[in-house]
C-alpha positions in Angstrom: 115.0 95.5 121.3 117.5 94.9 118.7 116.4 92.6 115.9 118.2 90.1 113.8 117.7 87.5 111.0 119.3 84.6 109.1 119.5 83.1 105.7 117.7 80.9 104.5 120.7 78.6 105.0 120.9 79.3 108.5 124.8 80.5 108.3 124.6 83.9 108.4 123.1 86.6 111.2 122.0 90.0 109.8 120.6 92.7 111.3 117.3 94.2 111.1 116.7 97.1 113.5 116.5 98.8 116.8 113.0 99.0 117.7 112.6 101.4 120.6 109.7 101.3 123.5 109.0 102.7 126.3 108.3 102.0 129.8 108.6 98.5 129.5 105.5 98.0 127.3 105.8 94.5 125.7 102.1 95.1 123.7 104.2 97.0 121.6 107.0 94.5 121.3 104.1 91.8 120.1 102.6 94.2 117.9 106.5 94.6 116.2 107.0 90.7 116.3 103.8 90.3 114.8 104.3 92.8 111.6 107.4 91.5 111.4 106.1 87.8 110.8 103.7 89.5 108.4 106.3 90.9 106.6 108.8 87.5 106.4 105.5 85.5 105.0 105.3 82.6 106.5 109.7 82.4 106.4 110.3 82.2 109.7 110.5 78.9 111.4 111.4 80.0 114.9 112.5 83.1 117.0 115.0 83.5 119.5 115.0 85.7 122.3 117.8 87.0 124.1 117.6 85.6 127.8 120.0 88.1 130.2 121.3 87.0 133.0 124.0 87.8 135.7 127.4 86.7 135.3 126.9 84.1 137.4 123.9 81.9 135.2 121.0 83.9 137.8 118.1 85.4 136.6 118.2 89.1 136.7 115.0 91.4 136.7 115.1 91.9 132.9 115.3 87.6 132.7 111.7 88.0 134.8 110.6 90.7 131.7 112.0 88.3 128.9 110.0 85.3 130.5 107.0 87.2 131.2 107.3 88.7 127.4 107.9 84.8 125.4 104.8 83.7 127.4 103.0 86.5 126.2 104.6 85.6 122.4 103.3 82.3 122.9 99.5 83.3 122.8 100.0 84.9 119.4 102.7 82.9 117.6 101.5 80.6 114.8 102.3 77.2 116.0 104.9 76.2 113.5 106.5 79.1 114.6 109.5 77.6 117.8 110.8 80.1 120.8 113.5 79.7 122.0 115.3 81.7 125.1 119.5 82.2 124.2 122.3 83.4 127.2 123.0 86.6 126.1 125.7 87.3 128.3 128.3 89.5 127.2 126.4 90.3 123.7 126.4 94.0 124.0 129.7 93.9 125.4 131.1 92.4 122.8 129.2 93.6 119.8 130.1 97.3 121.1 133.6 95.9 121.7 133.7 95.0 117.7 131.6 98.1 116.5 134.3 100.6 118.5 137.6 98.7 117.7 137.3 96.7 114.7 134.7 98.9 112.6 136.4 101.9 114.1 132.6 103.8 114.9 131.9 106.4 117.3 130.4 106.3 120.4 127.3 108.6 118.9 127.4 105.7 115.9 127.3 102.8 118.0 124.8 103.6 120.6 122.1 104.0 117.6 123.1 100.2 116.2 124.7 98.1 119.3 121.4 96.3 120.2 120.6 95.4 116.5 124.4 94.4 116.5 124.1 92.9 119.9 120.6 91.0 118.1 123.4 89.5 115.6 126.2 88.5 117.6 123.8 86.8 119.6 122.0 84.7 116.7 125.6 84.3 114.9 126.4 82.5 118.3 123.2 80.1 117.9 123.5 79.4 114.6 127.4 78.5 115.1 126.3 76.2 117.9 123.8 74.3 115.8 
C-alpha cells in the first residue's frame, strides 16, 4: 500500500511510504491508517483511496478488496475525517514510467518506491482536478 500526503495548501502530493502486508490482511492496513492519523494530529481532513479497475471502468477483484477495506475504514475513522475512492488506472504505470525514464532509477530502485510514487501520482491527479 503506497502512501501519500499533501500540503496544507492542497497543491502538492508527497510521498510517505510503502507499507507492506501480507495475505491480504486489511487489520493491519487499519492499524497503519490509524497510527498514521495519530501521528498527523488531527491534520488530516480526508483520505483517498486508490480504487483499481480494468481498463474498461469494471470492477476488478482488488476493486471488491478496496471496497471491502473503506467500509471497514469507515467503522474507525473520526467523522470529520471524508473517504473518498480515486480511478487509479494507469498510476503504477505511469509513476514507474517517470521513476525509470525521467529520474533515470533502476529497476531494483523503483520496485522498493513505485507504490509510494504510484500513492503520489495518484493524489497529484486529485488535487489537480479539484
Amino acid at each position: 500500500m503506497g502512501i501519500a500526503v499533501s500540503d496544507s495548501n492542497k497543491i502538492i502530493a508527497s510521498g510517505v511510504e510503502n507499507f507492506f502486508y501480507a495475505n491480504n490482511d486489511l487489520n493491519l492496513c487499519i492499524i497503519r491508517v490509524k497510527k498514521l492519523l495519530e501521528y498527523y494530529q488531527g491534520d488530516v481532513e480526508g483520505i483517498l483511496l486508490g480504487y483499481p479497475t480494468f481498463p474498461s471502468g469494471d470492477k476488478s477483484a482488488m476493486s471488491h478488496l478496496v471496497e471491502k477495506f473503506r467500509d471497514a475504514l469507515k467503522l474507525v475513522l473520526p467523522s470529520n475525517v471524508t473517504l473518498t475512492l480515486f480511478d487509479e488506472r494507469y498510476s503504477t504505470v505511469n509513476a514507474t514510467y517517470q521513476l525509470k525514464f525521467e529520474a533515470k532509477l533502476k529497476s531494483s530502485q523503483i520496485k522498493k518506491i513505485k507504490d509510494k510514487m504510484s500513492a503520489v501520482y495518484m493524489l497529484q491527479n486529485y488535487l489537480d482536478s479539484k
